[in-house]
C-alpha positions in Angstrom: -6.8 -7.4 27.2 -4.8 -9.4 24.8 -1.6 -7.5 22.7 -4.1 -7.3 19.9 -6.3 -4.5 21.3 -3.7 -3.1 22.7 -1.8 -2.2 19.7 -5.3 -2.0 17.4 -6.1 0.9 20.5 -2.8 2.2 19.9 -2.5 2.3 16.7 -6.3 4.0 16.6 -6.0 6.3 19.1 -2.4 7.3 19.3 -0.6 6.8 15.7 -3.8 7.9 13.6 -4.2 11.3 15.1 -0.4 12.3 15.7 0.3 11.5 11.8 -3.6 12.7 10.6 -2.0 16.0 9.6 0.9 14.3 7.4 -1.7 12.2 5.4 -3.0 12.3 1.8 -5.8 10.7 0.0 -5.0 7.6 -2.1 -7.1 7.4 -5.5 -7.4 3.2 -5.2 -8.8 1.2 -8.7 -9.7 -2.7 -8.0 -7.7 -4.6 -10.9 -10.8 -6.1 -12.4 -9.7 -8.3 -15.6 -6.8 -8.4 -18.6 -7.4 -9.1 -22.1 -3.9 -10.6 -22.1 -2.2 -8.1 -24.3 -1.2 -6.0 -21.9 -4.7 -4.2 -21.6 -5.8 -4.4 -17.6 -9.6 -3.2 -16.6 -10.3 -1.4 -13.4 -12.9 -0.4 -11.0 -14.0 3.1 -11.3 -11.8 5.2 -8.7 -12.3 5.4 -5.4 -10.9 6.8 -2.5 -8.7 4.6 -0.2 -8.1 5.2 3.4 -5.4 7.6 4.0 -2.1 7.5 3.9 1.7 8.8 5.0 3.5 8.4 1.8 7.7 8.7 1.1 8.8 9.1 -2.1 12.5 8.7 -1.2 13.6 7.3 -4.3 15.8 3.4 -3.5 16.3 0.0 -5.1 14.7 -2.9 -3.7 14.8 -6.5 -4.3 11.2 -8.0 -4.2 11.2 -11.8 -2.0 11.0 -13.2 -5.7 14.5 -11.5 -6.4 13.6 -9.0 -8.5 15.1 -5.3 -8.4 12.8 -2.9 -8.6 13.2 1.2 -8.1 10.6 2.5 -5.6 8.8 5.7 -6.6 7.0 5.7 -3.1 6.3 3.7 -0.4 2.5 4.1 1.3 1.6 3.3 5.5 -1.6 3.1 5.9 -2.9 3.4 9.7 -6.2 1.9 8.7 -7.0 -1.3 7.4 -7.0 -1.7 3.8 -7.4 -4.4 1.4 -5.2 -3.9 -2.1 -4.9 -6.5 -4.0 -1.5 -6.9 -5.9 -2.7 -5.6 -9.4 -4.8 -3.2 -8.2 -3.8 0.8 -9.3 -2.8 3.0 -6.4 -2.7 7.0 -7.4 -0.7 10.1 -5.2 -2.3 13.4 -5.4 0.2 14.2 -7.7 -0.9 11.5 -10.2 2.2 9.6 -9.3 1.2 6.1 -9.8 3.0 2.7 -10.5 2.8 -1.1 -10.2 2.4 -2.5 -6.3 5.9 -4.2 -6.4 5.7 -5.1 -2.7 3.4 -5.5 0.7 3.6 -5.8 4.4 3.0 -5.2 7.5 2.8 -6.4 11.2 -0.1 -8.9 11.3 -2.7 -9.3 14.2 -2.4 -13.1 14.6 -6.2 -13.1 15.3 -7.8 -12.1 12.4 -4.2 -12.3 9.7 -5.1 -8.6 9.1 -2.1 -6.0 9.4 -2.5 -3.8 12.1 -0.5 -1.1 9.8 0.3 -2.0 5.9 3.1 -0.8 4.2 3.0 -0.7 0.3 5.8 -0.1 -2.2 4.8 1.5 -5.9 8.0 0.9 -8.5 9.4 -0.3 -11.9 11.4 -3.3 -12.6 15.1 -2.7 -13.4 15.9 -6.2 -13.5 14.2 -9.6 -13.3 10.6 -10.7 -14.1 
């Protein structure tokens, strides 16, 4: 058994139903087109996996150097696949632009094994 199963397995089996209880549902929109006056077109909503979300309010600088304030940050345990324009919503309707994404990549398939995704506003930069 190579590290990759063994932290998919844990991940699966150990993470996902210790943090099940903590988790809310993600309204997820595909970014689908722009008429290039600031008019974007989405997917009709749909349910994302799950996810652990903080909304500790912080500054962040983005790897471009831009400062942006985070309104939440999103783990999801299951894989996911957001594109950068795409519209994330809370429960709440708390919602803003995907200023950042990561997460700890399985080297066999370039998939992370958890994703981390940061909703905020630019305060400075482009």
């Amino acid at each position: 058994m190579g590290y990759e199963e063994l932290i998919r397995g844990l991940v699966a089996d150990v993470l996902q139903p210790q943090f099940d209880s903590m988790m809310v549902d993600i309204t997820h929109e595909i970014f689908t087109s722009s008429n290039g006056r600031g008019k974007d077109s989405y997917s009709t909503a749909s349910p994302s996996p799950r996810a652990l979300v903080d909304k500790t309010a912080q500054r962040h600088y983005t790897s471009n150097g831009v400062l942006v304030q985070i309104v939440a940050t999103l783990i999801f345990l299951d894989p996911v696949n957001i594109g950068p324009d795409d519209r994330l919503t809370l429960p709440d309707g708390t919602t803003a632009p995907i200023v950042d994404t990561g997460g700890f990549l399985d080297s066999g398939t370039g998939r992370a094994f958890v994703t981390t995704v940061k909703l905020g506003n630019v305060v400075r930069g482009t």
